[in-house]
PDB file with SEQRES, HELIX, SHEET and CRYST1 records, atoms N, CA, C and O in Angstrom:
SEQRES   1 A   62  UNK UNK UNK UNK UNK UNK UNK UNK UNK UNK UNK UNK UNK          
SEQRES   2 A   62  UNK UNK UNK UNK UNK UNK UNK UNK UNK UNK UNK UNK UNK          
SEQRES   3 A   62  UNK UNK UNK UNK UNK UNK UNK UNK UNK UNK UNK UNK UNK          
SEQRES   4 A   62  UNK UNK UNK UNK UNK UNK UNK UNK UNK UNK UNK UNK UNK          
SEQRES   5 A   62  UNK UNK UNK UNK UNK UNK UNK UNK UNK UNK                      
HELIX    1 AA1 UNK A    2  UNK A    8  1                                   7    
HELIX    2 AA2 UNK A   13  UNK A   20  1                                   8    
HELIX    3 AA3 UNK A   24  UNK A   31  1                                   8    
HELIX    4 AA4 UNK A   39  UNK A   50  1                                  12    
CRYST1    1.000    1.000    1.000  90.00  90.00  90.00 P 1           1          
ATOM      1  N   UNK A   1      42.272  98.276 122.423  1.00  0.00           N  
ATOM      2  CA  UNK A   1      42.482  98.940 123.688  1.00  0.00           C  
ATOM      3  C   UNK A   1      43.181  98.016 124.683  1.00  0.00           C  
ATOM      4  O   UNK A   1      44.047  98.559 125.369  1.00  0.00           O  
ATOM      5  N   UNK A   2      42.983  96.854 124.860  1.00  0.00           N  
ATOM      6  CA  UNK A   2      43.070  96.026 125.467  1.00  0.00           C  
ATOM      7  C   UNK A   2      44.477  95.363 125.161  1.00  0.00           C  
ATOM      8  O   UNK A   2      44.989  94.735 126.088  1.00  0.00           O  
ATOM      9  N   UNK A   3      45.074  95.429 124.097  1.00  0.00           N  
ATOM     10  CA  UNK A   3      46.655  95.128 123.335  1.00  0.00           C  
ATOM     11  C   UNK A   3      47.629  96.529 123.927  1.00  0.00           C  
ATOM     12  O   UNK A   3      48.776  96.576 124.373  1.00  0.00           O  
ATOM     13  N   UNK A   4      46.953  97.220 123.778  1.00  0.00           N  
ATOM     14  CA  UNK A   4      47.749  98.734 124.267  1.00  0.00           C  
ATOM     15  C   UNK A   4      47.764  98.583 125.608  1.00  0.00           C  
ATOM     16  O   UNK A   4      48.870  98.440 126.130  1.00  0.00           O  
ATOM     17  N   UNK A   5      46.459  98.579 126.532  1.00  0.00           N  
ATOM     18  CA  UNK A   5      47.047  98.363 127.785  1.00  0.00           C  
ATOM     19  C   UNK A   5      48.137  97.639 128.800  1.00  0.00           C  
ATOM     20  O   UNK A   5      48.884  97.934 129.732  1.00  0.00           O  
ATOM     21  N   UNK A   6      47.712  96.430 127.958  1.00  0.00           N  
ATOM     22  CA  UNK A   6      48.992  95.333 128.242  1.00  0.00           C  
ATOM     23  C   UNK A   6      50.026  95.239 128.072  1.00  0.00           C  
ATOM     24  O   UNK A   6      50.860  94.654 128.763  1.00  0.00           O  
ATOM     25  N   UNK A   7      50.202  96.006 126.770  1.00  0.00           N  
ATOM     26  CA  UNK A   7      51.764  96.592 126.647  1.00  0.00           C  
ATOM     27  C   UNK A   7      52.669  97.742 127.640  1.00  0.00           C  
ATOM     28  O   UNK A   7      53.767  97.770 128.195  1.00  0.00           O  
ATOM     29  N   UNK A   8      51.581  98.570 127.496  1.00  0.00           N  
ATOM     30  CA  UNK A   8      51.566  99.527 128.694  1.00  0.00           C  
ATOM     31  C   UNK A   8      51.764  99.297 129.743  1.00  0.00           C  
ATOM     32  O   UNK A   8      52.374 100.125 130.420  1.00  0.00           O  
ATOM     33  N   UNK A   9      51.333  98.091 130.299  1.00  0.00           N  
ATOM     34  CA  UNK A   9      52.094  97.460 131.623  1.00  0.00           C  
ATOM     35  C   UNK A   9      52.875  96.705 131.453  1.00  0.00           C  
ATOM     36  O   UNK A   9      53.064  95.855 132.323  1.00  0.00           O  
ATOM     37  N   UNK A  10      53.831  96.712 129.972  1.00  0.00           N  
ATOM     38  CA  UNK A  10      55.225  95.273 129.891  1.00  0.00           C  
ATOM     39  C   UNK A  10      54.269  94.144 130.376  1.00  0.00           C  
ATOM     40  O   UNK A  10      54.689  93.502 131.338  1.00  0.00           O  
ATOM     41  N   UNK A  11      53.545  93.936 130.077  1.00  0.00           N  
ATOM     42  CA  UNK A  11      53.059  92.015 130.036  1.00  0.00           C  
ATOM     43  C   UNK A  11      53.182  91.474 128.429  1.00  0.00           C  
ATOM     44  O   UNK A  11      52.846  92.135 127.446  1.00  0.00           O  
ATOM     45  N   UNK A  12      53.626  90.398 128.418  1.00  0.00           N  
ATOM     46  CA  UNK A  12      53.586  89.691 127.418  1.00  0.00           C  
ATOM     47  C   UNK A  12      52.143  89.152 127.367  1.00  0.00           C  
ATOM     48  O   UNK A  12      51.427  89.216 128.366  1.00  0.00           O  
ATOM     49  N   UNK A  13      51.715  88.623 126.206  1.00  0.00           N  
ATOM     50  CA  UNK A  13      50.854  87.720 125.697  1.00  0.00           C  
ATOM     51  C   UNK A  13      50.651  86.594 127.168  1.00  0.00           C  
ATOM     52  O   UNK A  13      49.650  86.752 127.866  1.00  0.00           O  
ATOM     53  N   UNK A  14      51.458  85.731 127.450  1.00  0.00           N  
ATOM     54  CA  UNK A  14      51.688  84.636 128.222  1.00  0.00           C  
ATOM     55  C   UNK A  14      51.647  85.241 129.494  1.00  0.00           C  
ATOM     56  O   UNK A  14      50.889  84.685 130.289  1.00  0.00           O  
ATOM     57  N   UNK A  15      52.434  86.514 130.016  1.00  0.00           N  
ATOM     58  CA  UNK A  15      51.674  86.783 131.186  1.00  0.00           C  
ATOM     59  C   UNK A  15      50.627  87.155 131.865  1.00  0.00           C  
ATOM     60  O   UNK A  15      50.446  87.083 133.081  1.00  0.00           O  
ATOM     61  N   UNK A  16      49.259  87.953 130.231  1.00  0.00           N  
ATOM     62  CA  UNK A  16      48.378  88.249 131.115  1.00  0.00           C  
ATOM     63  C   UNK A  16      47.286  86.815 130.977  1.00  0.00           C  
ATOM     64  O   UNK A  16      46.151  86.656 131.427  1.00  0.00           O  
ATOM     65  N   UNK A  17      47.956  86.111 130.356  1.00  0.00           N  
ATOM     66  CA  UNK A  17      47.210  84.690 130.042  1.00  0.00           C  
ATOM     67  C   UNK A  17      47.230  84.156 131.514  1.00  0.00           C  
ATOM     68  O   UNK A  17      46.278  84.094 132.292  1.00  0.00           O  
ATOM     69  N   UNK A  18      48.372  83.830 131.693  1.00  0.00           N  
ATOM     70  CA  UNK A  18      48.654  83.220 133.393  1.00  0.00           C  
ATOM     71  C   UNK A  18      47.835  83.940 133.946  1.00  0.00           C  
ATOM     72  O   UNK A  18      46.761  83.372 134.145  1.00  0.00           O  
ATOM     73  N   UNK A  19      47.938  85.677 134.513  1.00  0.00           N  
ATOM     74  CA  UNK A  19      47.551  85.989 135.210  1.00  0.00           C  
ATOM     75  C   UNK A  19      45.904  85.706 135.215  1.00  0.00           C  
ATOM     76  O   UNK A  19      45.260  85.563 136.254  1.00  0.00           O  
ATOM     77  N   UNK A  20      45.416  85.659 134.055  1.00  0.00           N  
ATOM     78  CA  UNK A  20      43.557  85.788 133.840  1.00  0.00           C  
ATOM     79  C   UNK A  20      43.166  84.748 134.148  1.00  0.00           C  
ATOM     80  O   UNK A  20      41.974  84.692 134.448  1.00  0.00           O  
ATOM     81  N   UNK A  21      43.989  83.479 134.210  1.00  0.00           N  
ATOM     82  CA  UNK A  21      43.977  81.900 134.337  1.00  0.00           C  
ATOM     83  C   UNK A  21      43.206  81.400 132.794  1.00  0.00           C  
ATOM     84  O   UNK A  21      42.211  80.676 132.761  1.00  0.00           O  
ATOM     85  N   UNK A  22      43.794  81.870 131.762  1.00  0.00           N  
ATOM     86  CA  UNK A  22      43.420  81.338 130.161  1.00  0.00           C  
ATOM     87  C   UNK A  22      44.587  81.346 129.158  1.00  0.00           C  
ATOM     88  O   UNK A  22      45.588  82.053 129.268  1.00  0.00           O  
ATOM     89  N   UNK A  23      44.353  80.532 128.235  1.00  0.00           N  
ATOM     90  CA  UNK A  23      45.199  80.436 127.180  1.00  0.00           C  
ATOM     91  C   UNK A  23      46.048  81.843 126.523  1.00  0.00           C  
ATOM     92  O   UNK A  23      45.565  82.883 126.074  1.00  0.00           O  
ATOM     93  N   UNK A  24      46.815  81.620 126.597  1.00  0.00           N  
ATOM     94  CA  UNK A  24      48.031  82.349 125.885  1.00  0.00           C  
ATOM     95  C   UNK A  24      47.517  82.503 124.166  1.00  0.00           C  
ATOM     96  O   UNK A  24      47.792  83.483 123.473  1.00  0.00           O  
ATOM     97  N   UNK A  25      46.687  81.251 123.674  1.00  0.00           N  
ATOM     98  CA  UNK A  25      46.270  81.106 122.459  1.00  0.00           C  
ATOM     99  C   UNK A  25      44.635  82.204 122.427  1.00  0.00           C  
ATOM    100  O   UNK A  25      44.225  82.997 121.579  1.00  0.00           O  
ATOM    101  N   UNK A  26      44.154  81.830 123.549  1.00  0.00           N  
ATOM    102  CA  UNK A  26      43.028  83.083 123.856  1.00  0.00           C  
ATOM    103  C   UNK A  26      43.148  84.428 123.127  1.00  0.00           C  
ATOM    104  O   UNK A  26      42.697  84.925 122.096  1.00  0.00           O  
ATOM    105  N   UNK A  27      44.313  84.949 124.566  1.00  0.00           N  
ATOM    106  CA  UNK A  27      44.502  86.294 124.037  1.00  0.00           C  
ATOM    107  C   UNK A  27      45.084  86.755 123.028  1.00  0.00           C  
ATOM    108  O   UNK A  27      44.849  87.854 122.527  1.00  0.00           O  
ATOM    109  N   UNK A  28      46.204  85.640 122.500  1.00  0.00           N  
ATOM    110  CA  UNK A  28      46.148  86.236 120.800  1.00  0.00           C  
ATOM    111  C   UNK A  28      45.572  85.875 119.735  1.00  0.00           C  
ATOM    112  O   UNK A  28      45.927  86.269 118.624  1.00  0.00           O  
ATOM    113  N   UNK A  29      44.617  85.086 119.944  1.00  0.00           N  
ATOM    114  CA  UNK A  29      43.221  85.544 118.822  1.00  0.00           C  
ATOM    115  C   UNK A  29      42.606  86.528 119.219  1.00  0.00           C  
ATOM    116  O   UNK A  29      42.237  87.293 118.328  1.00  0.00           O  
ATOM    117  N   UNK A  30      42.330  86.822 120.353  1.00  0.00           N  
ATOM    118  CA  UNK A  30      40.993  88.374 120.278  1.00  0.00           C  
ATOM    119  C   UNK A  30      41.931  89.527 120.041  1.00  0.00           C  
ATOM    120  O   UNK A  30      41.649  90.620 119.551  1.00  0.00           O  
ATOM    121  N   UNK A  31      42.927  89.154 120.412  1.00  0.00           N  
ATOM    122  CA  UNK A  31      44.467  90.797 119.995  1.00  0.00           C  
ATOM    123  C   UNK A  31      43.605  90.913 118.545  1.00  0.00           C  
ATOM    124  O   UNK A  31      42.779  91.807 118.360  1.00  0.00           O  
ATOM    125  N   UNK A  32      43.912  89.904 117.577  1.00  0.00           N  
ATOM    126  CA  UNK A  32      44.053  90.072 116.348  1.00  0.00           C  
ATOM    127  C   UNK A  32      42.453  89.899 115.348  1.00  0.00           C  
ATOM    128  O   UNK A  32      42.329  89.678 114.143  1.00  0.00           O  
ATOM    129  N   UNK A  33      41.432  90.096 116.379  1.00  0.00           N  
ATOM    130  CA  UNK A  33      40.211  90.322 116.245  1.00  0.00           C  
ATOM    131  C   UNK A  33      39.597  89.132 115.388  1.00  0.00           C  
ATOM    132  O   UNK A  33      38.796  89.297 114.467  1.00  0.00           O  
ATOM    133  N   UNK A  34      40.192  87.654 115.916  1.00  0.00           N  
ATOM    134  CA  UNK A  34      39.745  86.631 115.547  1.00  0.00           C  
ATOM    135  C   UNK A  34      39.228  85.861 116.831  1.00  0.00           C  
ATOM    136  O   UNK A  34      38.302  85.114 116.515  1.00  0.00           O  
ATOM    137  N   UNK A  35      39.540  85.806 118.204  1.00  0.00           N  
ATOM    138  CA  UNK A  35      38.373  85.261 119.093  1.00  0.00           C  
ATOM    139  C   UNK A  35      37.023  85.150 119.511  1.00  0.00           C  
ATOM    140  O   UNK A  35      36.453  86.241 119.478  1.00  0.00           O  
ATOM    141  N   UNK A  36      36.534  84.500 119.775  1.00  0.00           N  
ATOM    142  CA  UNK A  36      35.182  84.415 120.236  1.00  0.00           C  
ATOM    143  C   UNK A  36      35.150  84.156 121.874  1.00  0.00           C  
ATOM    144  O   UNK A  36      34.817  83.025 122.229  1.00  0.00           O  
ATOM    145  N   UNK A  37      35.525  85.277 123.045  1.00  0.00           N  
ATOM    146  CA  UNK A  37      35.536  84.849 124.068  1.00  0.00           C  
ATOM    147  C   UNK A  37      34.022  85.178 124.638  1.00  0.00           C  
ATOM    148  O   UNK A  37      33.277  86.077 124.247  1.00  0.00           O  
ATOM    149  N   UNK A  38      33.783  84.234 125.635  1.00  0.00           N  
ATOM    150  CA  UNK A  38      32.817  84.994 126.947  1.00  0.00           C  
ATOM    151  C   UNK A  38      32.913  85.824 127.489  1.00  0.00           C  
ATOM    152  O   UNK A  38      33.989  86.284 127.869  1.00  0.00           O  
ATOM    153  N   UNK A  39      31.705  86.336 127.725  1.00  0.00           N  
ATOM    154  CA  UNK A  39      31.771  87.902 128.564  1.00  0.00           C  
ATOM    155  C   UNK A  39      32.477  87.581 130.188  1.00  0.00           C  
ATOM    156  O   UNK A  39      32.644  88.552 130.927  1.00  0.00           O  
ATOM    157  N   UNK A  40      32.906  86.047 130.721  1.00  0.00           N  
ATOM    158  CA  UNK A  40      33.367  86.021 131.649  1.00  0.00           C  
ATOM    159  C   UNK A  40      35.233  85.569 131.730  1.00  0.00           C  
ATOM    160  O   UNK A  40      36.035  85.409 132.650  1.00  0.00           O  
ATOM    161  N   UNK A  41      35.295  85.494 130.217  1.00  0.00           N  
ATOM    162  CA  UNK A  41      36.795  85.765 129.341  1.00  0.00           C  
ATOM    163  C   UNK A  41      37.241  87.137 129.710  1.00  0.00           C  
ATOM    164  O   UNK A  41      38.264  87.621 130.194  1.00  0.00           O  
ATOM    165  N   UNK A  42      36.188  87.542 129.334  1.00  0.00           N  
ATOM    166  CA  UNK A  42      36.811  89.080 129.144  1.00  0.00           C  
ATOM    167  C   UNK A  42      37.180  89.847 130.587  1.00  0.00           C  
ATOM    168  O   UNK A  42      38.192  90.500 130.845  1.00  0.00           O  
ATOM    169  N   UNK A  43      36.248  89.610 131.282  1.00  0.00           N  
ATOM    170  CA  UNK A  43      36.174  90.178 132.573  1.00  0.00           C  
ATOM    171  C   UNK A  43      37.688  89.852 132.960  1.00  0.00           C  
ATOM    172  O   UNK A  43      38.415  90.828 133.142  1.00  0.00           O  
ATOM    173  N   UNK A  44      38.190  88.677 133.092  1.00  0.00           N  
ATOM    174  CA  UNK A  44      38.990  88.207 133.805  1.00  0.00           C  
ATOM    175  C   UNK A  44      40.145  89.208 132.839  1.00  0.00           C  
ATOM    176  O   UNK A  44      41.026  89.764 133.494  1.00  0.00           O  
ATOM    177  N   UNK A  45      40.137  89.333 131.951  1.00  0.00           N  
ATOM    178  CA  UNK A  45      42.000  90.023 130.862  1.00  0.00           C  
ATOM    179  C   UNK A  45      41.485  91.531 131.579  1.00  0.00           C  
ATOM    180  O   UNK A  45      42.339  92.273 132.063  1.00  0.00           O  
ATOM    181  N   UNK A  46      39.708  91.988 131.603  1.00  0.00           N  
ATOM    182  CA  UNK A  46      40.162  93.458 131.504  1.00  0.00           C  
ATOM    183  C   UNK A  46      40.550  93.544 133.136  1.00  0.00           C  
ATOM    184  O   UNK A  46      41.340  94.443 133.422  1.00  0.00           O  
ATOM    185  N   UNK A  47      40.042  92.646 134.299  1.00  0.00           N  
ATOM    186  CA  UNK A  47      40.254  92.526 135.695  1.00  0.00           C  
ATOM    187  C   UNK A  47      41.652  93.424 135.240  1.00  0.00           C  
ATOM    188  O   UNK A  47      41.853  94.638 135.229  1.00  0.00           O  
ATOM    189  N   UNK A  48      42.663  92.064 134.811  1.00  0.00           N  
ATOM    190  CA  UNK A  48      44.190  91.842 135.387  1.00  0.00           C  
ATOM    191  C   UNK A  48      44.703  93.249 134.730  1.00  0.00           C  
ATOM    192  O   UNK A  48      45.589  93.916 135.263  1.00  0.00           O  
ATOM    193  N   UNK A  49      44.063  93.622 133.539  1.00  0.00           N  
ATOM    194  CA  UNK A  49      44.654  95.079 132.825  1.00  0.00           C  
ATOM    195  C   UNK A  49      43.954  96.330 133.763  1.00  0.00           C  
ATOM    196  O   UNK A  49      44.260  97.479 133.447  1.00  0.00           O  
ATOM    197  N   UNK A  50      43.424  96.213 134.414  1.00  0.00           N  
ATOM    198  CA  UNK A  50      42.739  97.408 135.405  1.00  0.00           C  
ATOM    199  C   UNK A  50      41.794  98.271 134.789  1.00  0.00           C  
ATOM    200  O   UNK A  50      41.589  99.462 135.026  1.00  0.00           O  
ATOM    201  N   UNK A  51      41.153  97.392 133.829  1.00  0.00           N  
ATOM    202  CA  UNK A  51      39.736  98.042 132.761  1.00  0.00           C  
ATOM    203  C   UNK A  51      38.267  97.551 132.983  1.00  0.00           C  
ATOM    204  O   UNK A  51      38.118  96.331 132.922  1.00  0.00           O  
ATOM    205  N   UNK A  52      37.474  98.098 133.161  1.00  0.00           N  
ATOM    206  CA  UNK A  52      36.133  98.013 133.108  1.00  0.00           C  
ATOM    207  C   UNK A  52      35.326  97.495 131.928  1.00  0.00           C  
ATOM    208  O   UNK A  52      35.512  97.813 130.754  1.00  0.00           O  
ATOM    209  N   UNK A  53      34.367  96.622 132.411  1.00  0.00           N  
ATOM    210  CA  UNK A  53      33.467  96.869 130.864  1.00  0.00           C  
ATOM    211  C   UNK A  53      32.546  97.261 131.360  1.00  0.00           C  
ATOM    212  O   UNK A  53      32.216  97.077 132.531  1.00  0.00           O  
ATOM    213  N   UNK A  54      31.821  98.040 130.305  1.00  0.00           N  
ATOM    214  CA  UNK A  54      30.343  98.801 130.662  1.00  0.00           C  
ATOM    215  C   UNK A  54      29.216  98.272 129.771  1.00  0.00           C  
ATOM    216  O   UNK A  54      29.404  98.307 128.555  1.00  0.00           O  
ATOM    217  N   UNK A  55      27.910  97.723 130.312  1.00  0.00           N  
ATOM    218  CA  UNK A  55      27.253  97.227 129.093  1.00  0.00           C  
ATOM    219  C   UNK A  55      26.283  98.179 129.236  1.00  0.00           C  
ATOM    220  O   UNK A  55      26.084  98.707 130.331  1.00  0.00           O  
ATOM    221  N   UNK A  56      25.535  98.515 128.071  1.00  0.00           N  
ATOM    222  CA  UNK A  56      24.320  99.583 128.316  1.00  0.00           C  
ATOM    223  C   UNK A  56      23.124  98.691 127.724  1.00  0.00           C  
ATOM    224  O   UNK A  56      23.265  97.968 126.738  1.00  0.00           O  
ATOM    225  N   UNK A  57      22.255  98.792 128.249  1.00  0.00           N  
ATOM    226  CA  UNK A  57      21.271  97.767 127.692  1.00  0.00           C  
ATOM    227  C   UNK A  57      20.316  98.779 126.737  1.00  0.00           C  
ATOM    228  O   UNK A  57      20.341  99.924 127.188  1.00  0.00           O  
ATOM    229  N   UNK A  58      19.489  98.643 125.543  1.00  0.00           N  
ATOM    230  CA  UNK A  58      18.514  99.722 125.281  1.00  0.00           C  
ATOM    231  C   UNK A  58      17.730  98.713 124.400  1.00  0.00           C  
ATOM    232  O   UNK A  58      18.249  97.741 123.851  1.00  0.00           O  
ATOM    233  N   UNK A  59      16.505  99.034 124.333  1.00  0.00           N  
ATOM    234  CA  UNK A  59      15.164  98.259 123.624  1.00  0.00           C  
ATOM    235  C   UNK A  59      14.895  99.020 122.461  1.00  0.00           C  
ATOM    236  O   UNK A  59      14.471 100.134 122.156  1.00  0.00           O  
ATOM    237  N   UNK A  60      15.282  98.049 121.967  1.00  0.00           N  
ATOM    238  CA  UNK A  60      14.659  98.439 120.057  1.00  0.00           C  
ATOM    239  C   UNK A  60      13.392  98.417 119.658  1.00  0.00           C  
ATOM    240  O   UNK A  60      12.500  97.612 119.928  1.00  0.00           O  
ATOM    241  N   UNK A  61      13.387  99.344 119.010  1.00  0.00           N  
ATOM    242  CA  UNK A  61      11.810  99.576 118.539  1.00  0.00           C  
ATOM    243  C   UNK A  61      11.696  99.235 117.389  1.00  0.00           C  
ATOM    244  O   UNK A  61      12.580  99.672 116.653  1.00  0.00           O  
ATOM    245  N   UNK A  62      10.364  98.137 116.575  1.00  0.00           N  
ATOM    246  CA  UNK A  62      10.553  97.192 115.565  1.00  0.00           C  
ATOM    247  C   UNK A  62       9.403  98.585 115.197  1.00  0.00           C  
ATOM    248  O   UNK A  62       8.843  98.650 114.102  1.00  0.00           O  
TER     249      UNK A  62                                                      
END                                                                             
């Protein structure tokens, strides 16, 4: 979702890197579903792409 959006706004790889203030090498490992970012990684790519994350919390029953 997050590869589509960015395209969708003509950003390269390297610009939404600049813009998020992270590696260019970042965002194309998680493109290609090999990163391991922080949930405060993420915030910052979906910020600059104009996307939300939503977490839902729910308790498992053992």
């Amino acid at each position: 979702m997050a590869q589509q959006r960015r395209i969708s706004l003509g950003l390269k790889q390297e610009d939404l890197a600049e813009m998020a203030g992270i590696s260019a090498k970042t965002i194309y490992l998680l493109e290609r579903g090999r990163g391991n970012a922080a949930f405060d990684t993420l915030e910052k790519i979906f910020n600059v792409l104009g996307l939300v994350i939503l977490v839902q919390v729910k308790s498992v029953e053992g």
